[in-house]
KEKOL-407010 format. One line per 5 residues: number of its first residue (from 1); their letters; for each residue y negated, z, x negated of C-alpha. Coordinates in steps of 0.5 Angstrom, whole numbers. Each point is the difference from the previous one (the first is absolute). Last residue first. Layout:
NUM = a = Y/Z/X; ...
***
This chain:
287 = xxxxx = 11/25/-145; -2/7/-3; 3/4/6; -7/3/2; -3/-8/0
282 = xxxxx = 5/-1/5; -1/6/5; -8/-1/-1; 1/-8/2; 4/2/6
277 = xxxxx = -5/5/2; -5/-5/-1; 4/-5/4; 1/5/6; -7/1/0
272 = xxxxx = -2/-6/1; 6/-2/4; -4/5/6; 2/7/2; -7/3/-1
267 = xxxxx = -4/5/-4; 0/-5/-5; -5/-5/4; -4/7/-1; -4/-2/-7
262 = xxxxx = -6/-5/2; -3/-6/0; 3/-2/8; 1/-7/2; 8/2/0
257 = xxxxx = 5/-6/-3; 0/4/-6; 1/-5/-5; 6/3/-5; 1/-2/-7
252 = xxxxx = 4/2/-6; -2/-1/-6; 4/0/-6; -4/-4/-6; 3/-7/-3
247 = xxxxx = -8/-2/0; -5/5/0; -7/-3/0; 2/-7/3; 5/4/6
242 = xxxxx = -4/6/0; -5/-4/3; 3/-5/5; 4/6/3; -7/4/1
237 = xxxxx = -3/-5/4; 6/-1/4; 1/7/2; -1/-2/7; -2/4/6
232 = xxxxx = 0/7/-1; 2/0/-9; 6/3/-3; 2/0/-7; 6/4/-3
227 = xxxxx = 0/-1/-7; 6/0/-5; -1/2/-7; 1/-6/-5; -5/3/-5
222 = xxxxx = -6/2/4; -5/2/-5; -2/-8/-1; -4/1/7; -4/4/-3
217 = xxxxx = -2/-4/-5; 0/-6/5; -5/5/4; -4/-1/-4; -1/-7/-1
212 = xxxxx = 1/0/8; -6/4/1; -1/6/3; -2/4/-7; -7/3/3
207 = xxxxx = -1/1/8; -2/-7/2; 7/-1/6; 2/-6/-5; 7/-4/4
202 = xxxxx = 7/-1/-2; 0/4/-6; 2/7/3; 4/0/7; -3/1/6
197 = xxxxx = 4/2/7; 6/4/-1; 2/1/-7; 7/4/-2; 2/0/-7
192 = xxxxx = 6/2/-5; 4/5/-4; -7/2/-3; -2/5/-5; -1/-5/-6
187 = xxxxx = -6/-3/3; -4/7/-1; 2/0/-7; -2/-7/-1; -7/-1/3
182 = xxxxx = -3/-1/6; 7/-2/3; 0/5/7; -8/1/0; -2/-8/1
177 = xxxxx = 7/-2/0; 2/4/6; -7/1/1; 0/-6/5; 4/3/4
172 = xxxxx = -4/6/0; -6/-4/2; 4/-3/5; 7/4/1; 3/3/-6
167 = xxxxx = 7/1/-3; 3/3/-7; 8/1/0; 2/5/-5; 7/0/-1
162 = xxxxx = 1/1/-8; -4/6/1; 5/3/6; -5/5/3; 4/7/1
157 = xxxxx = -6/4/2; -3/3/-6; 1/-5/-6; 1/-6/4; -6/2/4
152 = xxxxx = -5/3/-6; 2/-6/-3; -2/-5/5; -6/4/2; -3/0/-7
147 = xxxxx = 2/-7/-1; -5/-1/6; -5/4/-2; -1/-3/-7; -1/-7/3
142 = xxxxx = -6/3/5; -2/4/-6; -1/-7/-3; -3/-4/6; -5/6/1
137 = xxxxx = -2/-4/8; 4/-5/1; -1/-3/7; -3/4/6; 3/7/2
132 = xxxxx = 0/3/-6; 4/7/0; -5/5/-3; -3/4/-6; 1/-5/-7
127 = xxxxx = -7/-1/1; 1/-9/1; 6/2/5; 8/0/0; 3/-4/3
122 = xxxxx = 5/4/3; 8/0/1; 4/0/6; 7/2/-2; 6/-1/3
117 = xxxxx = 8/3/-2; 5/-4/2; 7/0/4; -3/1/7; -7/0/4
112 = xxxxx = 2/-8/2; 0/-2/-6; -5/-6/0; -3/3/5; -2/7/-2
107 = xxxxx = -2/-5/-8; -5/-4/4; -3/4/3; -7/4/-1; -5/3/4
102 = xxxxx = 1/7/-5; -2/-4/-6; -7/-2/3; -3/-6/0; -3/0/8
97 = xxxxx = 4/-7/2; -1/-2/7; 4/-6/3; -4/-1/8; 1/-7/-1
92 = xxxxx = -8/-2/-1; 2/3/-6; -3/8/-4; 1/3/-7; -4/6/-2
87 = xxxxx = 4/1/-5; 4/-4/-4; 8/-1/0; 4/6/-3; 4/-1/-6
82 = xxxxx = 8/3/0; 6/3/-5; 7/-1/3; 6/4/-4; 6/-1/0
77 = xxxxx = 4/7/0; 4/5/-4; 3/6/3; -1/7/-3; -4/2/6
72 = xxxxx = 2/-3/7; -4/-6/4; 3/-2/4; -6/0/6; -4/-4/-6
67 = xxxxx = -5/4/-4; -6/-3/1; -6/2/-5; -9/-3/1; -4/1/-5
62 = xxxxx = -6/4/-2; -7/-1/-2; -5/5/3; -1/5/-7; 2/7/-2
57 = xxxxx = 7/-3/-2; -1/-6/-4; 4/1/-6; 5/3/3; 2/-5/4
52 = xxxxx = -2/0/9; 5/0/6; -1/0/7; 7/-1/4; 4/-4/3
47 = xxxxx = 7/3/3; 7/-3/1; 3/5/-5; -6/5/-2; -6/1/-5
42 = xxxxx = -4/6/2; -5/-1/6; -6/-3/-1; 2/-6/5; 0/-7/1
37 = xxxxx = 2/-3/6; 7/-3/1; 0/-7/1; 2/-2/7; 7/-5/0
32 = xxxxx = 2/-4/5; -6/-4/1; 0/-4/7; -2/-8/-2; -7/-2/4
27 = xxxxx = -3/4/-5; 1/-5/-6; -5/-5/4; 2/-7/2; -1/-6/-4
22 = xxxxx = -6/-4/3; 2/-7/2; -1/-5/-5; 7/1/-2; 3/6/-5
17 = xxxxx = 5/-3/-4; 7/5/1; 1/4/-7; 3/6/3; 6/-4/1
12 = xxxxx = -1/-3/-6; 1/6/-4; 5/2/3; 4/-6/-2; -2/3/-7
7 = xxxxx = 5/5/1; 5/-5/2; -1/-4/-6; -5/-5/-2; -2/1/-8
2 = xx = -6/5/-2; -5/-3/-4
***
């Protein structure tokens, strides 16, 4: 576990307790930042485009590029790969979630359009021919996908491979272990992990290896490199866990004092997001 520091001190700023009254709603707090919408244009700086592997061309599937606003050929950049939620996703609070790669967040937020490359990356489905909106789909080729595209960004675009950051909301922060430590090769890729809202272990969800003795396994493929977790509410559960199942771990925890089970909350100025970019700035300077 992290120390108390300064950087931490944001942390408990963010991580006041919610009282018996509700918390409020994430969009009583103006964004200050508006994701780009995906195009099919050609890979640009401060564009988001449509861009499919090879070996999947003449099919549906396809991911999601950011080239950041300073993005320039020849440079190096870190590099945020992220996991949509599920579709189809709806609350009494009005949060929606469609599980597309194109409505995700996390990573726009996280860098503030600047200094990183992001991708979205699909679960791919159980015929190989689509992006899977609902859980896994074709676990393995959703795995070989996702080492595909970091290869092709750090090979293409100047994606930094020792600076490879995996992050996902809901099922996508579960498929940070889920996907993101599935075995060692693909485990071997990342610098860190942002995980909002779910973690891997805590809980079984009824789709196949969701229980802690699998998880654990997963979980030992983690080697001492940090996690940023972040939970609306409070993330007390997931502390309590990964606390027994992988003492000595560096966690980093954030509860979003927000009542809404969605991504957005780092499209706003508030300490979360100011912990979360303190976290990525420290944990790209190997402190």
């Amino acid at each position: 576990m992290m120390p108390l520091t300064r950087f931490s001190a944001l942390l408990l700023t963010a991580g006041l307790r919610l009282h018996a009254a509700e918390a409020p709603d994430i969009r009583s707090v103006v964004p200050d930042l508006t994701v780009p919408a995906m195009t099919t244009e050609a890979p640009a700086a401060g564009r988001r485009v449509k861009m499919t592997l090879a070996a999947y061309r003449g099919t549906e599937v396809y991911h999601a590029l950011y080239l950041p606003d300073d993005w320039q050929a020849g440079r190096r950049y870190p590099v945020i790969v992220e996991y949509a939620g599920n579709g189809s996703y709806s609350n009494r609070y009005g949060d929606v979630c469609d599980g597309k790669v194109e409505s995700s967040k996390l990573g726009y937020g996280a860098s503030g359009g600047k200094g990183f490359i992001w991708v979205c990356a699909p679960y791919i489905s159980p015929d190989r021919m689509r992006n899977q909106p609902l859980w896994w789909g074709d676990v393995e080729a959703t795995v070989g996908y996702c080492t595909g595209v970091v290869a092709e960004v750090c090979a293409t675009y100047g994606g930094n491979p020792s600076s490879v950051f995996l992050a996902g909301f809901s099922r996508g922060s579960l498929a940070c272990n889920y996907i993101g430590l599935h075995d060692d090769a693909v485990a071997s890729l990342w610098r860190g992990f942002i995980c909002h809202s779910h973690y891997d272990g805590v809980r079984a969800w009824g789709y196949a290896d969701s229980d802690r003795a699998s998880a654990a396994v997963r979980l030992a493929r983690l080697k001492g490199r940090p996690q940023f977790i972040s939970q609306e509410g409070s993330v007390d559960a997931t502390r309590a866990y990964v606390t027994n199942a992988c003492p000595g771990g560096r966690f980093t925890f954030a509860p979003i004092p927000y009542r809404n089970h969605t991504d957005a909350w780092t499209l706003r100025d508030i300490p979360a997001r100011a912990a979360l970019r303190a976290w990525l700035a420290k944990t790209l300077s190997g402190e």
